[in-house]
C-alpha positions in Angstrom: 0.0 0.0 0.0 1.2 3.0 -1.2 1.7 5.9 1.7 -1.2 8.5 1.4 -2.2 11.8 3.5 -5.5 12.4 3.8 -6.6 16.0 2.0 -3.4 15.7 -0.2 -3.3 14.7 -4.1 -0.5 13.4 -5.8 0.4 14.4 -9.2 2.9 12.8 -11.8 5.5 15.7 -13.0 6.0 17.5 -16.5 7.3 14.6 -19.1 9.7 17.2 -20.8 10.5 16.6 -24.4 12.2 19.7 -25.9 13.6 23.0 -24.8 10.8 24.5 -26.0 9.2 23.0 -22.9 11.6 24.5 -20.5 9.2 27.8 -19.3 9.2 29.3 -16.1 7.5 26.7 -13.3 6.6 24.1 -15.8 9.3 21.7 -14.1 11.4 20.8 -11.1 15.7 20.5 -11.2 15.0 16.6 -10.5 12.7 16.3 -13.6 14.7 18.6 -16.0 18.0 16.4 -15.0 16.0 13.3 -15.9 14.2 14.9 -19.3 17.4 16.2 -20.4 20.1 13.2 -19.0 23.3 13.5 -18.8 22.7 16.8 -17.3 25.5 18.8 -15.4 25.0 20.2 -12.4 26.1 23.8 -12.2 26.5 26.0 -8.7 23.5 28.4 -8.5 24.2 32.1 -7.8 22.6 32.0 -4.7 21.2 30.2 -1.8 18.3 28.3 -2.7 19.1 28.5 -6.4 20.7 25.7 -8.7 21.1 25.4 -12.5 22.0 22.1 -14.7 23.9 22.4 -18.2 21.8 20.6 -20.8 21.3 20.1 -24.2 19.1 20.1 -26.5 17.8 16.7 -28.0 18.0 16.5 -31.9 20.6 19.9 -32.2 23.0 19.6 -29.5 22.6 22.9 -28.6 24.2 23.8 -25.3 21.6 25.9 -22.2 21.6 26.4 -19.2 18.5 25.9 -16.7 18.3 28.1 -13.8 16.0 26.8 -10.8 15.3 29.0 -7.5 13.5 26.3 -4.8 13.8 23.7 -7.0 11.5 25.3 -10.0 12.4 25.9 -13.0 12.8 30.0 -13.5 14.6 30.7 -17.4 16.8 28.6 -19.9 20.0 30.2 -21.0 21.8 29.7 -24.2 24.7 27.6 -22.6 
């Protein structure tokens, strides 16, 4: 049996595809490292904040995802 709190609904993430995906809030830094795999973590420029070097499936185009609290907030060209 699956562990469940009462009041609470679970939800299955984004499945991120394509850059083109990558908006502001539509993912999490776990789910962007596993849509875009082997991403690189990369230190954030501040507390709270992280950002993974990724590229882009089917170009190879280098960007760079920055998260603040573990959502996704813009996508840099890497």
């Amino acid at each position: 049996m699956a562990d469940h709190q009462p009041g609470l609904v679970q939800t299955r993430g984004p499945e991120l595809r394509t850059v083109e995906e990558l908006r502001p809030w539509s993912g999490t830094v776990d789910e962007g490292a596993r849509a875009f795999a082997p991403a690189r973590p990369m230190e954030g420029g501040a507390p709270a904040r992280w950002a993974l070097a990724i590229t882009a499936p089917g170009t190879g185009e280098p960007y760079v995802a920055e998260f603040a609290r573990g959502l996704l907030q813009r996508l840099l060209p890497g």
